[in-house]
Every structure is written in C-alpha cells, then in structure tokens.
KEVEXSE-271633 format. One record per residue (C-alpha): x, y, z; residue in three letters; chain. Coordinates in Angstrom, 1 decimal, decimal comma. Layout:
<rs>
{r {X Y Z} ALA A}
...
</rs>
This chain:
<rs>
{r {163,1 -6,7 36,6} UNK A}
{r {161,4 -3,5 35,1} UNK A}
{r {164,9 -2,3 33,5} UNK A}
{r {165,9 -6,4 31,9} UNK A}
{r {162,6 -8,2 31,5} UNK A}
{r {160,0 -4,8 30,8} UNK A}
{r {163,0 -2,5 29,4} UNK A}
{r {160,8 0,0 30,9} UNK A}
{r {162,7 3,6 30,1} UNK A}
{r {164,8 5,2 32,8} UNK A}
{r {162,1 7,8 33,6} UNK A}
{r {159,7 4,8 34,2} UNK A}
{r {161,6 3,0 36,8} UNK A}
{r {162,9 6,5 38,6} UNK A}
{r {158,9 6,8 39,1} UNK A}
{r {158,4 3,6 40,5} UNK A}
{r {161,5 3,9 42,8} UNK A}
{r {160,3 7,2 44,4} UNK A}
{r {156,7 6,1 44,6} UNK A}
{r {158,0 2,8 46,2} UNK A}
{r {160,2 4,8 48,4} UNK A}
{r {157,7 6,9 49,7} UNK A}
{r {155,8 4,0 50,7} UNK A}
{r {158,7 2,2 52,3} UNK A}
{r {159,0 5,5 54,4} UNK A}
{r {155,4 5,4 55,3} UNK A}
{r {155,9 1,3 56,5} UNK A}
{r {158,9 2,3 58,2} UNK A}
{r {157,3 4,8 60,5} UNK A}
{r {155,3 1,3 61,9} UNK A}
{r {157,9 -0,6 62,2} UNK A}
{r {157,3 -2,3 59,4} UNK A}
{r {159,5 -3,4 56,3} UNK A}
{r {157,8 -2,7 52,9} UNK A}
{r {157,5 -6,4 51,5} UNK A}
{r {156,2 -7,5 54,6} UNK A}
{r {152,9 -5,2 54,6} UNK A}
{r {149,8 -6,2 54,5} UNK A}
{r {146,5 -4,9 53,2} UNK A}
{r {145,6 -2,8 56,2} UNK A}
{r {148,7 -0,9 55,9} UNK A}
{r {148,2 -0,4 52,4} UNK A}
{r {145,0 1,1 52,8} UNK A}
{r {145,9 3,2 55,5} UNK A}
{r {148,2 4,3 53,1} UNK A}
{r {146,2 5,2 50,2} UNK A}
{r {143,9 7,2 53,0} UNK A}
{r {147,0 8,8 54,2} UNK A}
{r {147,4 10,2 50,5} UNK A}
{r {143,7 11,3 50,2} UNK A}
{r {144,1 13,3 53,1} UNK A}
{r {146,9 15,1 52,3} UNK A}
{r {145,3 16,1 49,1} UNK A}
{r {146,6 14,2 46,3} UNK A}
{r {144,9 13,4 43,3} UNK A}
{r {142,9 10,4 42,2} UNK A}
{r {145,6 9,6 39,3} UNK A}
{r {148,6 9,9 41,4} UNK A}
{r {147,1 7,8 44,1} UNK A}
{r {145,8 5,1 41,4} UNK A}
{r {149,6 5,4 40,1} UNK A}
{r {150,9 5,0 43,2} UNK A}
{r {148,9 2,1 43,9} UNK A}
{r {149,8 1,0 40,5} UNK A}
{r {153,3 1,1 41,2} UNK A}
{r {152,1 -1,2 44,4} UNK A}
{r {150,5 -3,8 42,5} UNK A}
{r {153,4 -4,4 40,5} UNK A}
{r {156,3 -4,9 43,4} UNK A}
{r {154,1 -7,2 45,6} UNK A}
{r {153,0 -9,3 42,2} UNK A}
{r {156,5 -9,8 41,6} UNK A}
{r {157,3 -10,5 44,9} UNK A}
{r {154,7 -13,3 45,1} UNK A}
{r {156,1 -14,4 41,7} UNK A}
{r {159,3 -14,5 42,7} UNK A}
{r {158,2 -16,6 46,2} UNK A}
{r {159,4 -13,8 48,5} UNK A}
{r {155,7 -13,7 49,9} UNK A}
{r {152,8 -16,4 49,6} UNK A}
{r {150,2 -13,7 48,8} UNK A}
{r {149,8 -10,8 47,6} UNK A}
{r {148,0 -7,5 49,9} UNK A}
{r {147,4 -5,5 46,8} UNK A}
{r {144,8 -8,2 45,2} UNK A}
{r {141,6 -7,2 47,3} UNK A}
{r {142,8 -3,0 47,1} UNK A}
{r {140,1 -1,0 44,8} UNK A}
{r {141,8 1,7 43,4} UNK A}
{r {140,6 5,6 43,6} UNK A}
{r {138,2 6,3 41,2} UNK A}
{r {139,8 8,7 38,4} UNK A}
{r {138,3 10,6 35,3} UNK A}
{r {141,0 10,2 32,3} UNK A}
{r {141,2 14,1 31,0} UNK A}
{r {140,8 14,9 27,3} UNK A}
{r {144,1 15,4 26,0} UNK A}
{r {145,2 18,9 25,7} UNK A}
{r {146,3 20,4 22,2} UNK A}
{r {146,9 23,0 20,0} UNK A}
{r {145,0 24,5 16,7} UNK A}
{r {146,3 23,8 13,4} UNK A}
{r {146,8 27,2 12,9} UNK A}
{r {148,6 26,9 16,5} UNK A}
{r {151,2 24,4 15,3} UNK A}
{r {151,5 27,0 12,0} UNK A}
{r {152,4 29,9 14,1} UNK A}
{r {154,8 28,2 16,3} UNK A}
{r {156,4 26,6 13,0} UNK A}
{r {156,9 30,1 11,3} UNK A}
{r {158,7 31,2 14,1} UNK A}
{r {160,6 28,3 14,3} UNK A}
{r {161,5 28,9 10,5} UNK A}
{r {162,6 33,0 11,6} UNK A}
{r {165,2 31,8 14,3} UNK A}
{r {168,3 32,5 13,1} UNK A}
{r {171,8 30,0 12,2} UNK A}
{r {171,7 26,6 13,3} UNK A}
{r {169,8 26,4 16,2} UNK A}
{r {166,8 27,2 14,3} UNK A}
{r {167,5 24,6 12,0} UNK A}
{r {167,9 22,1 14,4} UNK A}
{r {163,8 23,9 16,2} UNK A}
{r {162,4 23,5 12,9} UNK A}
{r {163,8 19,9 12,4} UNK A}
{r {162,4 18,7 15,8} UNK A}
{r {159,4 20,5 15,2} UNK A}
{r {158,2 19,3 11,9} UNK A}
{r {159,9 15,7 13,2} UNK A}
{r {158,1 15,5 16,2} UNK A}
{r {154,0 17,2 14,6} UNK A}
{r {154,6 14,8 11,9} UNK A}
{r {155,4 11,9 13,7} UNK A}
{r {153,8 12,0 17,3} UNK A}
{r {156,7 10,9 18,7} UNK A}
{r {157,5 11,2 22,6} UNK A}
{r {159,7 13,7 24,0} UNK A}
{r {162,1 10,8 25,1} UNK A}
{r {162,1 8,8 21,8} UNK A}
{r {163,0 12,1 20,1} UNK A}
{r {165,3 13,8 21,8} UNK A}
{r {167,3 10,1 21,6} UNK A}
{r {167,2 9,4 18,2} UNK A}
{r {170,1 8,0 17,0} UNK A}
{r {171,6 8,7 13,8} UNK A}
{r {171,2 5,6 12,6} UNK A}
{r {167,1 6,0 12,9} UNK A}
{r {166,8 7,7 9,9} UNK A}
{r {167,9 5,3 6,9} UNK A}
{r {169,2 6,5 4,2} UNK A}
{r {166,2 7,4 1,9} UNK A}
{r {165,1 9,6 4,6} UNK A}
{r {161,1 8,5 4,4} UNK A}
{r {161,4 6,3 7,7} UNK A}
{r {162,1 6,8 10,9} UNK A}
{r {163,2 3,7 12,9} UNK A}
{r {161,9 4,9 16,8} UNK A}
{r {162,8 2,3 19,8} UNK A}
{r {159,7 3,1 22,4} UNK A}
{r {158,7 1,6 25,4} UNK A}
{r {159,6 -1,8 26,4} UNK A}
{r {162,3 -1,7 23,8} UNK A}
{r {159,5 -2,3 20,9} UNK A}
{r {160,5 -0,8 17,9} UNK A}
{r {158,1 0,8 15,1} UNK A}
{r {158,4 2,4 11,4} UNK A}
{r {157,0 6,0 11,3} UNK A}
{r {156,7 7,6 8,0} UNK A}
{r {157,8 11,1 7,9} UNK A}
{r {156,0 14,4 6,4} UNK A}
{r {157,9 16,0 3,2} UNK A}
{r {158,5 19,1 4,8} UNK A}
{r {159,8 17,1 8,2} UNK A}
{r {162,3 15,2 5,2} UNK A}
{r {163,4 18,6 4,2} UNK A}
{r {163,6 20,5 7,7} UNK A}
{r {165,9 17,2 8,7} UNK A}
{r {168,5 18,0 5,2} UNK A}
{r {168,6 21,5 6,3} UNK A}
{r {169,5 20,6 10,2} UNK A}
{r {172,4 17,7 8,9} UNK A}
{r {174,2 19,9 7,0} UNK A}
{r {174,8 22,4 9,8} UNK A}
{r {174,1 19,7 12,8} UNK A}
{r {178,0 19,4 13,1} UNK A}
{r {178,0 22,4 14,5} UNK A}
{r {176,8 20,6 17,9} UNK A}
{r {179,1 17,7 18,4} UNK A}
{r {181,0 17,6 21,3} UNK A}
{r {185,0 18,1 20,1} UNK A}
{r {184,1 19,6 16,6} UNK A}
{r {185,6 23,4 16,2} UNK A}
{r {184,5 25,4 13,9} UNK A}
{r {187,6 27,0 12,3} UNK A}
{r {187,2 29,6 9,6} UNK A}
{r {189,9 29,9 7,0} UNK A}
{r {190,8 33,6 6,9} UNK A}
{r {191,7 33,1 2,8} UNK A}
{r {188,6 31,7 1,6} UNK A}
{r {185,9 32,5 3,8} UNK A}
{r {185,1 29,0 4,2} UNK A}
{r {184,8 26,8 7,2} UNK A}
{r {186,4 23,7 8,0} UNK A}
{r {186,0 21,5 11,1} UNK A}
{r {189,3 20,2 13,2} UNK A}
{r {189,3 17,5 16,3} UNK A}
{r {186,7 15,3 17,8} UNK A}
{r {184,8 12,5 16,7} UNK A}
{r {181,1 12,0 15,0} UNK A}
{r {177,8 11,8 17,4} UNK A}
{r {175,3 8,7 17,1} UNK A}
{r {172,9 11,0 18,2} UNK A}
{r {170,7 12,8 15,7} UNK A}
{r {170,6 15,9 18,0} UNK A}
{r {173,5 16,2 19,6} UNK A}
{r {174,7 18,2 22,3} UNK A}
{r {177,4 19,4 24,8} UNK A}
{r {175,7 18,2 27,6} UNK A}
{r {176,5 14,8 29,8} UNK A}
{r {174,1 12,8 28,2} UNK A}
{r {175,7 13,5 24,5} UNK A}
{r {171,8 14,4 23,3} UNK A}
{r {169,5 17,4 23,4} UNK A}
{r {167,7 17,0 26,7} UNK A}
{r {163,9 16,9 27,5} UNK A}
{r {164,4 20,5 29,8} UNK A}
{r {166,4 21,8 26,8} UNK A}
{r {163,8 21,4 24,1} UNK A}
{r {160,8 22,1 26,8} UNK A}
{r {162,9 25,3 27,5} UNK A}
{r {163,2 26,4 24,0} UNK A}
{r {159,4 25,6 23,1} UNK A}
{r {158,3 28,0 25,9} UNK A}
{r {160,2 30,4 24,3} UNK A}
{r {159,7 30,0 20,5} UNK A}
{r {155,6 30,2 21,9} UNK A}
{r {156,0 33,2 23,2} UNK A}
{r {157,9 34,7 20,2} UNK A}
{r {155,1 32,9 18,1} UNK A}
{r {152,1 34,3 20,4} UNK A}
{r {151,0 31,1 22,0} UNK A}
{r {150,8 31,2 25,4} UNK A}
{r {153,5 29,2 26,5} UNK A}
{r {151,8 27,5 29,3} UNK A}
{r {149,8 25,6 26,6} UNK A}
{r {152,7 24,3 24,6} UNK A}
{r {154,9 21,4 25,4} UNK A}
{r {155,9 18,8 23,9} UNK A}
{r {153,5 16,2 24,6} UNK A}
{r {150,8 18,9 23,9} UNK A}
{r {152,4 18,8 20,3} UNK A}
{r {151,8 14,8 20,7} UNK A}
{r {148,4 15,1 21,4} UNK A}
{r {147,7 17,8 18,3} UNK A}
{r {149,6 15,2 16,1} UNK A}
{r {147,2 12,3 16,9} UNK A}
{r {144,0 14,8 17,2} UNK A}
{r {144,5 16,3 13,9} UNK A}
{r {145,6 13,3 12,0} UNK A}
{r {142,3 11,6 13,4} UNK A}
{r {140,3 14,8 12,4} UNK A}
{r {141,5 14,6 9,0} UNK A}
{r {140,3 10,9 9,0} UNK A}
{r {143,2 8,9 10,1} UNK A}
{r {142,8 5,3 10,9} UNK A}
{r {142,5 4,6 14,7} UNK A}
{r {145,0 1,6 14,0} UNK A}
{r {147,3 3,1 11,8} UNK A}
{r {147,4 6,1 14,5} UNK A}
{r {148,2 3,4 17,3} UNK A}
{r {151,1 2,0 15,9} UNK A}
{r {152,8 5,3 15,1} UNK A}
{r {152,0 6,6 18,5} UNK A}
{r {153,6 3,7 20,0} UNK A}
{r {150,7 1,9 22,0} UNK A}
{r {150,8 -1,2 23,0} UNK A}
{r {147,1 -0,9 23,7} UNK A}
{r {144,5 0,7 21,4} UNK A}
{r {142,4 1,7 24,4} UNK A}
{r {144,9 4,6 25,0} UNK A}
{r {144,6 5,5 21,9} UNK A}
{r {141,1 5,9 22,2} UNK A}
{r {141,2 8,9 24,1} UNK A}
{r {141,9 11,5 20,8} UNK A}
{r {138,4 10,1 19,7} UNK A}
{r {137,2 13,4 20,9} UNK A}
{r {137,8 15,5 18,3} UNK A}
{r {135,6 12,9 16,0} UNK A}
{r {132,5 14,7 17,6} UNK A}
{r {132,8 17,6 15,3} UNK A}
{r {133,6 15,9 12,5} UNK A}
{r {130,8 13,0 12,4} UNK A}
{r {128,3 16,2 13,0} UNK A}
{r {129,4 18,1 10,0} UNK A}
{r {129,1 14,5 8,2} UNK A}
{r {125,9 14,3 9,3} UNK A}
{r {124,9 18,4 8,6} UNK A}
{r {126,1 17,5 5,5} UNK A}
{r {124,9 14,5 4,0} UNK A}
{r {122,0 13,3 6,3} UNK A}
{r {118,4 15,0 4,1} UNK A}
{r {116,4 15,6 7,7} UNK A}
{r {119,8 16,8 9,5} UNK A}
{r {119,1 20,8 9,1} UNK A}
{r {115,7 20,5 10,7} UNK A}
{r {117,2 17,7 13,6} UNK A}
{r {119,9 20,4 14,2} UNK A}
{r {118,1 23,6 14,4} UNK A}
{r {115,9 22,0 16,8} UNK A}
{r {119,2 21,1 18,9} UNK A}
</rs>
C-alpha cells in the first residue's frame, strides 16, 4: 500500500518494516499475532520502549508507524477497530534544525573547487546543486539526466509520494553542473578511457550512456547516500569544518535557513523544499529572530533605548 498508493521512497517503507517488525517480535513473545493486538499490548509496548531508554521521537515514530498499519487494516476490513485510536503519543520537543554559516558553506565550497580532476567536479556540482536548491540527499543523488532540461535553469526533482516540483537553480550551480558534464563520462559504467598515444587526446570505447546525472560503478548505477556523506566528511575536514557538523541534510537545513534570512518567502521556500505541509517548513523560522530585531534596531525611533534596557 505505502510503495503503490503513497509511493513512499524505499527508505520510508524499510523504516516502517523494521519498526513494524520489532513490534511483531514483541507480540510474538505473548503469543500474540501483530494484527490481532489490542490497546493494552500496545501500551505495554510503548512502556517497554521508555524503559529501555529510547527517545520521545523514535517512540512517537514508532507509534506512528503503528497508527498507520492498524488504520489500514481496519480500512481494509481485516479488523473492526482500531487499538491505536485511544493511544497518546510521547510527548516530543521538535529540535531547531542544525546548520552551517554562510561563511561555512564558503569554505567547504573552496575546497570543493581545489580537489583535483573529475571527482572534484562532480563535489562542486553536487555541492552548489544541492546549497542552491535544498534538495534531499535521496532526490539528489537520483537525479536523472533527464531532470535537468536543456536550458539548464530548472531542475525537474520527483520527491516524496512521487510529487514532482520545479526548482530554479543558482548561476554558479548552472556553471559547476557544465563543468561536471563534460568530464561526468568519466563515471559510467562500461566507458574506458583510452588515450591516443599520437595526439594526446582522449577518446572513449564500449558501454552505453547513464540516465543518472551522477553516475557510478556501484549496484545501484548512481552515486550513493554513504558515498557522498563519505566524501563531505572528508572535504570538511580538508575545509576546517568539523565534520561531525556537516552532512547533507545539515546543508538542507543552511539552504532553507539562509534563503529565509535573506527574506525568502515561507511559500516559495515550501515548494522547493518539497513539503507537502507548510507546518514543516515552519521550523527554519528561527533564524527570523535576528533578523526582525535588527529591523526593529534599525528602523523602530524608541528601539535603541527598548534594547539597551534588554
């Protein structure tokens, strides 16, 4: 149901199956088969997971991932109700989203721009792609080829559910993407490089294009997430950011926090992030706290004495 009704991503529905397996295994250990639990059992559940220490948000996801199976199986008639209706979840705290400085981004981007051959072409490309676009790690690691039209001003990005949006892209993400297609060849499964002894040029023999826009060697024909969360840890610590605060849905959340600190539109930031509800993107309003007080510092005729007294 998740994979043909929701298209929920492949990563979504391998969390739901181990959070629903882990339950199962807990149900089994009374004798009792998952679908058939009631609301007692649940509960003891959700205590079971409190007292072994887990957080608030991975309960409440668990419990999430709850709610949906036994709604669909009272949808689907399997059950006539449903246990998880009268549950209250843990109470949780949503975190402020963690990010990086402008100058941040800056340093990681000139040491992007000082790797060497085409592997630093193809950092800065999904660099600059990926700060000027907000983009999950998923959606750009997968790009196809065919999501960049031929103009080059657009990306075409297929998110969650299957929904697609338009992004617009940055000039300098335009140009880091022309640098990384004339040498992206170099990363197709099948293509050899073969150098012409004569006249020093190089030619490529065998094998077939990629659809992907980053491809690679690997099984799944694309650069994968571990790859490129791999080579950010390591581009940080060449650029003097400590790599345990760069990732890159950190360089998400510095996307949306700068472009809303610069005075993007909550809206327009919305649809290029890719939520379906504006409520989650809501939480980068953060960083407007610093910028409505230097509006106010600035502009408001009693704001030097109000702030001094602060």
């Amino acid at each position: 149901m998740l994979a043909a009704e929701h298209g929920a991503a492949a990563n979504t529905i391998e969390s739901y199956r181990r959070d629903l397996a882990d339950f199962a295994a807990f149900a089994a250990k009374r004798n009792i088969r998952p679908e058939d639990a009631d609301s007692r059992t649940l509960r003891d559940y959700l205590a079971r997971l409190a007292q072994a220490g887990m957080s608030a948000s991975t309960s409440a996801r668990r419990l999430s991932a709850l709610r949906r199976f036994f709604r669909f199986l009272h949808g689907e008639g399997t059950r006539g109700d449903n246990p998880t209706s009268t549950l209250d979840g843990p109470r949780t705290t949503r975190p402020l989203p963690k990010y990086l400085s402008e100058a941040e981004v800056e340093k990681l981007l000139d040491a992007a721009r000082a790797w060497k051959g085409a592997e630093g072409a193809r950092l800065v490309a999904l660099l600059e792609v990926i700060y000027a676009t907000g983009l999950r790690v998923t959606e750009l690691v997968a790009l196809p080829l065919s999501a960049l039209p031929s103009e080059g001003r657009m990306l075409i990005v297929r998110g969650k559910g299957g929904r697609e949006r338009m992004v617009p892209l940055s000039e300098p993400a335009e140009d880091a993407l022309v640098a990384w297609r004339a040498v992206r060849e170099q990363f197709i499964p099948g293509r050899v490089a073969k150098a012409k002894t004569k006249t020093k040029t190089k030619g490529l023999t065998g094998g077939r294009d990629s659809p992907w826009l980053f491809p690679s060697r690997g099984a799944q024909g694309h650069l994968t997430r571990a790859r490129f969360q791999q080579l950010l840890k390591e581009l940080a610590a060449a650029a003097g950011v400590p790599p345990r605060r760069v990732s890159p849905h950190v360089l998400r959340h510095s996307f949306a926090s700068h472009m809303l600190a610069h005075g993007a539109d909550l809206r327009a930031l919305q649809q290029m992030l890719g939520h379906a509800d504006i409520a989650t993107t809501q939480i980068y309003t953060h960083v407007l706290e610093d910028r409505l007080k230097a509006l106010v510092a600035a502009s408001h005729p009693l704001a030097r004495k109000s702030f001094s007294r602060s």
